[in-house]
C-alpha positions, 0 to 999 in steps of 0.5 A: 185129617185130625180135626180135634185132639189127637185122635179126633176126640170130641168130634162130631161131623157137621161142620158149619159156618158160623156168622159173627157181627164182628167184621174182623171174624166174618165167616169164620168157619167152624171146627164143629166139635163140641168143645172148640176151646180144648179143640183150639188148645189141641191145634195150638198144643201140637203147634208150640211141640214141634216149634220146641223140637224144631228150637232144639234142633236148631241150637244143635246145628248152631251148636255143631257149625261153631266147634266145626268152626273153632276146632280143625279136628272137630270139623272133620268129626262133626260132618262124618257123625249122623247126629249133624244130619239128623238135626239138619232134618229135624230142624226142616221136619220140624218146621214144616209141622210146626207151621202146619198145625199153626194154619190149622188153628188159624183155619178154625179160629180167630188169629187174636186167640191162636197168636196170643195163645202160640207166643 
């Protein structure tokens, strides 16, 4: 799929395994590219967007589950509007992605950069 940048910038074709001393980061296979920092930022960058929306997502169903809770007419309005379903699908979608470009910073480098980086 994208391998660096969103439309795979910076990307060349050969890809390597890298050997480090380091007994934590042995093996650890390479993007690659020419620029693995900015490929790092790319990969984490995309990450931290959809945990944002998948956030967003998530206070407005917390959101909508609590004035269906409080208020017996809002109950009704809430569950016949798309809004509700839409954000139970966005917060799923979201997720989903958010974890995906997480794995593909993991692949490439070492977790002590991806975790510090993403939180």
């Amino acid at each position: 799929f994208v391998k660096c940048g969103l439309f795979g910038l910076f990307n060349n074709s050969n890809n390597s395994v890298v050997d480090h001393d380091d007994d934590a980061n042995e093996n650890i296979v390479a993007t690659g590219s020419t620029y693995p920092t900015y490929c790092m930022f790319c990969e984490i960058g995309f990450s931290a967007f959809f945990g944002s929306w998948s956030a967003l997502f998530t206070k407005c169903t917390v959101e909508i589950f609590g004035t269906s809770a409080i208020f017996v007419e809002a109950d009704t309005g809430n569950w016949s509007h798309w809004f509700t379903y839409v954000c139970i699908i966005g917060i799923i979608v979201f997720a989903v992605m958010l974890e995906y470009w997480r794995q593909e910073a993991l692949k490439h480098y070492p977790a002590n950069n991806v975790s510090s980086i993403y939180n």
